[in-house]
C-alpha positions as CSV (number, residue, x, y, z in Angstrom):
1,X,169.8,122.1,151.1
2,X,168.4,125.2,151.6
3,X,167.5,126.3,155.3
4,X,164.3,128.6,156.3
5,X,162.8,129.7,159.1
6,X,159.2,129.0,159.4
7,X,157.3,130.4,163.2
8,X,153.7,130.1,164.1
9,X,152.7,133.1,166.0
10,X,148.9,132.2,166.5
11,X,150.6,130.6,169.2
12,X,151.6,134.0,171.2
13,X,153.8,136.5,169.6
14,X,153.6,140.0,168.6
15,X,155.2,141.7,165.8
16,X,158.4,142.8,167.6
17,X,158.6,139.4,168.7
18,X,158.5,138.0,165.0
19,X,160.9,141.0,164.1
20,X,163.8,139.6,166.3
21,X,163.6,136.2,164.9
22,X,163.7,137.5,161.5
23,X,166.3,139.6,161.7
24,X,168.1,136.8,163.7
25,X,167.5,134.7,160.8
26,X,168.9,137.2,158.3
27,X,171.9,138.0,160.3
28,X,172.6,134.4,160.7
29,X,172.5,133.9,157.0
30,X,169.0,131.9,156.5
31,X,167.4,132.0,152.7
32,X,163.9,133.1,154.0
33,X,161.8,133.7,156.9
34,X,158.3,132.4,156.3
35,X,155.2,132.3,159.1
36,X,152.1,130.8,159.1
37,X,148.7,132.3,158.1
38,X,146.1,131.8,161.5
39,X,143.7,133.5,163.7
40,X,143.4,131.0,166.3
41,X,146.1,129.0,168.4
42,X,145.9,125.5,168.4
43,X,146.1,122.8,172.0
44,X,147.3,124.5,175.5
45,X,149.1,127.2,174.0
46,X,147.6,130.6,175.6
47,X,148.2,132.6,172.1
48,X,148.8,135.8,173.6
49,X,149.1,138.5,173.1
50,X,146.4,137.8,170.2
51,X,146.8,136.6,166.5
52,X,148.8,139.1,163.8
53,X,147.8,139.3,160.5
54,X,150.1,137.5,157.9
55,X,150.4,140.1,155.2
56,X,150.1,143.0,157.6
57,X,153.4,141.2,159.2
58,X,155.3,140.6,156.0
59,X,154.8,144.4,155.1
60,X,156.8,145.4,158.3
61,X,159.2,143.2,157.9
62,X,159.4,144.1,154.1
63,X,161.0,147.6,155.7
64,X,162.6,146.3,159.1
65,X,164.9,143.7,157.3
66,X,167.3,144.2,154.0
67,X,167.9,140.6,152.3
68,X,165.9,137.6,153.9
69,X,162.9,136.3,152.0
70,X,159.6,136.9,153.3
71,X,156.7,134.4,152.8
72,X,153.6,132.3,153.9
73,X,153.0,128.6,154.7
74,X,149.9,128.7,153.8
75,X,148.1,132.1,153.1
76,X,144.5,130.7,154.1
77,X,142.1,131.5,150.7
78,X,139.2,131.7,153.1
79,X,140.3,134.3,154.7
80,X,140.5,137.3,151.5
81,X,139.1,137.9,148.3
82,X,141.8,137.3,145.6
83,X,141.8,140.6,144.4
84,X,142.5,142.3,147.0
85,X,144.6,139.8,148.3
86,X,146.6,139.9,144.9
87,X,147.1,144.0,145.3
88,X,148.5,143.0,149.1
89,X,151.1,140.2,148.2
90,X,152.1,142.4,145.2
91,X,152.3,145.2,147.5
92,X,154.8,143.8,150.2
93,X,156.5,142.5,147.3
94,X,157.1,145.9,146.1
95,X,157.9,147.0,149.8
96,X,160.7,144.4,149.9
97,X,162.3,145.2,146.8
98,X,160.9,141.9,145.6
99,X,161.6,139.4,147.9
100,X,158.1,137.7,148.5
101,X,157.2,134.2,147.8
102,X,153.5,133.7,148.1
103,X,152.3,130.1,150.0
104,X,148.3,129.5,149.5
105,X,145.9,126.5,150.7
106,X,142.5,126.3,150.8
107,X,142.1,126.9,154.6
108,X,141.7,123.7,156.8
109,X,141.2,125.4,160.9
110,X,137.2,125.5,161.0
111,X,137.4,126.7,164.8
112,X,139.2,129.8,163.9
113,X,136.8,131.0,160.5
114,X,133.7,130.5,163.5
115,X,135.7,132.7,166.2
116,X,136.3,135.5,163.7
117,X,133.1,135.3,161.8
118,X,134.5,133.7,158.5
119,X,132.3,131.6,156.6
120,X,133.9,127.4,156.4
121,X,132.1,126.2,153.3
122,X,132.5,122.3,152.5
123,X,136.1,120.9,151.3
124,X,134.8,120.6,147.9
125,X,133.9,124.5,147.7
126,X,137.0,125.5,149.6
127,X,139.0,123.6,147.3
128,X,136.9,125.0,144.0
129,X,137.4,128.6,145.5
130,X,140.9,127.8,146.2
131,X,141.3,126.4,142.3
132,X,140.0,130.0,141.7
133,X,141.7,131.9,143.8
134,X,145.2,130.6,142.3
135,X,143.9,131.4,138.5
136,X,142.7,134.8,139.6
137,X,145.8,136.0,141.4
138,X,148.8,134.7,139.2
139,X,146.4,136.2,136.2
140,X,146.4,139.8,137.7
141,X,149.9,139.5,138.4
142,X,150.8,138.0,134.6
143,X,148.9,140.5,132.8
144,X,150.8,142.6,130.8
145,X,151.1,146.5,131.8
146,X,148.6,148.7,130.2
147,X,146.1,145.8,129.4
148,X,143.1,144.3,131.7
149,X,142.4,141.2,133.0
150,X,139.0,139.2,132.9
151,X,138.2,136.5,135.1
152,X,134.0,134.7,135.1
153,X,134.1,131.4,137.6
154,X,130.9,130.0,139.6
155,X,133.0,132.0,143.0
156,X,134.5,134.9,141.3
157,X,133.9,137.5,138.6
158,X,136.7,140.1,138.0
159,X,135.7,142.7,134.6
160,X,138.5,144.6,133.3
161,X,140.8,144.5,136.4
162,X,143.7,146.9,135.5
163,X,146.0,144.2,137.3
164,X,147.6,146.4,139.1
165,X,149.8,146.5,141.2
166,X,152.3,144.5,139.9
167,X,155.3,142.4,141.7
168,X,158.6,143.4,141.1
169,X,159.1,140.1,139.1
170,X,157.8,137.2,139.1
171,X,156.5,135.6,142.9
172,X,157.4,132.0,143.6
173,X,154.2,130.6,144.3
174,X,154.5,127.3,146.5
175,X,151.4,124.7,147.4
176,X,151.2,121.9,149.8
177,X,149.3,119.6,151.4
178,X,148.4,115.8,151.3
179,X,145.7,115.7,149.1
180,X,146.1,112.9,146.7
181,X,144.2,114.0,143.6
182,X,143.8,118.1,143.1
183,X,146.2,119.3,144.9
184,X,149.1,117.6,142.9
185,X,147.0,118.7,140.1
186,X,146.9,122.6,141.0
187,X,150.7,122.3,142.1
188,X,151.4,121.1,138.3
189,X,149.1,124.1,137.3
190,X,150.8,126.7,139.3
191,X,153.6,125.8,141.6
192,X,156.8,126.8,141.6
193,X,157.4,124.7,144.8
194,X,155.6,122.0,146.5
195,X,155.9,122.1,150.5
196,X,154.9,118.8,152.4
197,X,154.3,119.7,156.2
198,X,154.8,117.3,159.1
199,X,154.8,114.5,157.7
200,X,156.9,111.4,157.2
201,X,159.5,110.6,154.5
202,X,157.4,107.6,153.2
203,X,154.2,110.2,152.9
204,X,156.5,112.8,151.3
205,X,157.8,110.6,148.7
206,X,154.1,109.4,147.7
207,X,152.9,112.7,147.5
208,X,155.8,114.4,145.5
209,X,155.5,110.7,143.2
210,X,152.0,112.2,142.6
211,X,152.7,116.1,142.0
212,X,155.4,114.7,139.2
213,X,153.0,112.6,137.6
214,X,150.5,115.3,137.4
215,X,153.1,117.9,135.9
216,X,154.2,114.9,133.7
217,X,150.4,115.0,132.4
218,X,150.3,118.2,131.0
219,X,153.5,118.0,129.4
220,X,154.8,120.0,132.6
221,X,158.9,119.1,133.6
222,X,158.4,117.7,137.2
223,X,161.7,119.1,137.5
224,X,161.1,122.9,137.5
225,X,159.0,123.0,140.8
226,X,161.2,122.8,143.7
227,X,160.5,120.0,146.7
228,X,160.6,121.3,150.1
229,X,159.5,120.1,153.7
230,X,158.4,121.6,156.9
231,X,159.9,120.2,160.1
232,X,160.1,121.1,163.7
233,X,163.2,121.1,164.8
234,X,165.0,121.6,168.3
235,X,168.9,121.3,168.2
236,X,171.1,121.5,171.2
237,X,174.7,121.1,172.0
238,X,174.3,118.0,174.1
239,X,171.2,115.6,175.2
240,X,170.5,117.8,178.6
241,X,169.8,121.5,176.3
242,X,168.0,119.8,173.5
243,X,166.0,118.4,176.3
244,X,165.4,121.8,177.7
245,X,164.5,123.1,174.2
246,X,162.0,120.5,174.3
247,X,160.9,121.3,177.5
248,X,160.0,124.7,176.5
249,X,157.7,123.6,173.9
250,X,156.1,121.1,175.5
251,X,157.2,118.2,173.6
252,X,159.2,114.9,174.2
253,X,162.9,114.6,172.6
254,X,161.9,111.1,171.2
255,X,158.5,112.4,169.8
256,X,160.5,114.9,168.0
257,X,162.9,112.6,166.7
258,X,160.8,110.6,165.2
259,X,158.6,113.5,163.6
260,X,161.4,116.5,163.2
261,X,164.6,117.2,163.7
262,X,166.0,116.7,167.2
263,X,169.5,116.1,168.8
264,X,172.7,117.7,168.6
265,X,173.8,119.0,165.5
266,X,175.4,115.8,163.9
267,X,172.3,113.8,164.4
268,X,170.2,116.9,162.8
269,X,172.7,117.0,160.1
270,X,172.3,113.1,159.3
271,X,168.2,113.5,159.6
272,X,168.2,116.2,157.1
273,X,170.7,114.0,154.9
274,X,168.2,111.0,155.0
275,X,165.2,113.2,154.5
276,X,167.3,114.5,150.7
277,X,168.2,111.5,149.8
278,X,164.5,109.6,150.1
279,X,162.6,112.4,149.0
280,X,164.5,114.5,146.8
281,X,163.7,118.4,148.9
282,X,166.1,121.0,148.3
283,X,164.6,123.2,151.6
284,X,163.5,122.6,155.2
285,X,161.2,124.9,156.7
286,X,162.4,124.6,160.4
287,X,159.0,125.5,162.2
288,X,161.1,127.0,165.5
289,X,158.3,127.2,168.3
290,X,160.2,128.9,170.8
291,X,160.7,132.3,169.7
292,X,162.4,133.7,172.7
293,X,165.5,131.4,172.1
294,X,167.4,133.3,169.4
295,X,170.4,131.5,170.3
296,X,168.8,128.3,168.8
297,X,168.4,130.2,166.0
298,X,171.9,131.4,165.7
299,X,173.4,127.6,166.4
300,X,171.3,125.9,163.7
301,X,172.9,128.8,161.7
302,X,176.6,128.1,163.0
303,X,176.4,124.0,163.4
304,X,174.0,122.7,161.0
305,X,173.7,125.1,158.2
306,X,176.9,124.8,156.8
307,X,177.3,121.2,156.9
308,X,173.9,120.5,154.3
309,X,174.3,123.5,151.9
C-alpha cells in the first residue's frame, strides 16, 4: 500500500504553507504529494489567506522539492481550456524532471465557477466537455515529435496543434468519481488509475466492479489501472491526541472512524488493511486537513507507513 498526501488548501493556506507539508512529506518518505483543484472553501472554514492556483502551486514545488510526486485530485475541466491546460501539466512536468501525475473531473462546486465568473453549464455538458478535454489533452501529449495534432468536437476545435510541449514521459492520468455509467467508461478509455473519494468500502467496491467491467468491454485488462482511495485521516499516539487532532479540524473521533482513518496507529494500520482487502486499492490519499501539524505528518510516516507497504 502505497501512502500519499493529499491537502485542501481552498480551506486557508498559502504556498509556503503547502511547501512545508510537501517537503515534510518527501523527507518522511511519502510516494506523492497531491492537492486539490478549488477556488472556493467549503462549510465554516475562513479560507484565508485566499485560494492558490493548482498548477501555479505544482510548478513551485516542481523546483522547491527533489523526489516526491506532484499531482491533482481533481484538476477541475471547467476551470481551463485543454490546450493550454495541456502546455501547463506538460510544463511542471518538465520542471520536476517528470514527476507529475495529472487528476481531471468535470468540475462539481457551482458556488465557486459563480464567485470567480466561470461559466457551470449542465452535468451533461460538463461531462461531454470533460469527455473532450481528456481526448484533447492525452492527444497533444501522444503525438509524436515533429508531427501535428487535429482535434474537431461540438466543444473544441484544435488545427494543426504542434503538441508541444511535451512531458518528459508518459503522465499517469487518474479519474474518479461515483458516477455509475461514463465515468467508469472514460476511466477504461484513459485511466491509468481510478481514485474513489470519501466514500465507503461497499461504494468503492461497486464502483471499481463497474470501471473493470467497462475496461473488460473494450478488450481493456482491468488490471493495468491502478485502484486507489482518498481518506481523511487523523492518527495520534493515544485516544486524548487523536482527539485533539480532531479537535483542530472540527470533526468528531467517531465520525472519523467511521468515514476515514482515525485512532492510534494499530487501529489505522488494521483500517487500511480492511479497506485492501475488500476493495482491492494499492494507495490512500490521506486528505490531512491540518496543515500546521507536521508532526502528524511525520508519525503516519514513522508508525503506519511501514507496517502497510
Amino acid at each position: 500500500m502505497e501512502l500519499r498526501i493529499f491537502t485542501e488548501p481552498q480551506q486557508g493556506a498559502s504556498y509556503d504553507d503547502l511547501l512545508a507539508v510537501a517537503r515534510t512529506a518527501e523527507a518522511a518518505g511519502y510516494d506523492a504529494f497531491f492537492r486539490s483543484d478549488h477556488y472556493l472553501k467549503m462549510g465554516d472554514a475562513d479560507g484565508l489567506p485566499g485560494p492558490t492556483d493548482a498548477w501555479i502551486t505544482l510548478a513551485g514545488l516542481a523546483r522547491d522539492t527533489s523526489s516526491i510526486r506532484l499531482g491533482t485530485l481533481m484538476t477541475a475541466a471547467t476551470f481551463r481550456h485543454p490546450g493550454p491546460l495541456a502546455i501547463s501539466v506538460a510544463q511542471v512536468d518538465q520542471m520536476s524532471g517528470g514527476r507529475v501525475e495529472f487528476g481531471l473531473g468535470a468540475g462539481w462546486y457551482e458556488d465557486e465557477h459563480t464567485a470567480y465568473g466561470l461559466p457551470f453549464p449542465s452535468t451533461r455538458e460538463r461531462f461531454d466537455r470533460y469527455a473532450e478535454q481528456l481526448e484533447v489533452i492525452t492527444g497533444l501529449w501522444r503525438t509524436p515529435a515533429g508531427e501535428t495534432y487535429s482535434f474537431r468536437g461540438e466543444h473544441y476545435q484544435l488545427a494543426d496543434s504542434p503538441a508541444l510541449p511535451k512531458p518528459v514521459g508518459r503522465i499517469p492520468v487518474l479519474i474518479g468519481g461515483k458516477g455509475p455509467r461514463r465515468t467508469p467508461a472514460l476511466a477504461a478509455k484513459y485511466a491509468d488509475e481510478f481514485n474513489l473519494p470519501f466514500v465507503d468500502a461497499a461504494e468503492a467496491v461497486e464502483q471499481f466492479g463497474r470501471v473493470d467491467a467497462a475496461c473488460e468491454a473494450i478488450g481493456r485488462d482491468p488490471g493495468e489501472v491502478v485502484r486507489s482511495a482518498a481518506l481523511v485521516v487523523c492518527v495520534g499516539r493515544d485516544d486524548a491526541e487523536v482527539a485533539r487532532r480532531a479537535a483542530s479540524i472540527g470533526r468528531e473521533v467517531d465520525e472519523l472512524r467511521k468515514n476515514g482513518l482515525a485512532g492510534t496507529p494499530a487501529e489505522v494500520v488494521d483500517a487500511l488493511g480492511a479497506w485492501r482487502e475488500r476493495t482491492g486499492i494499492t494507495r490512500a490519499y490521506l486528505q490531512v486537513l491540518d496543515l500546521a501539524d507536521l508532526d502528524h505528518v511525520e508519525f503516519i510516516a514513522a508508525e503506519v507507513a511501514p507496517q502497510v507497504r
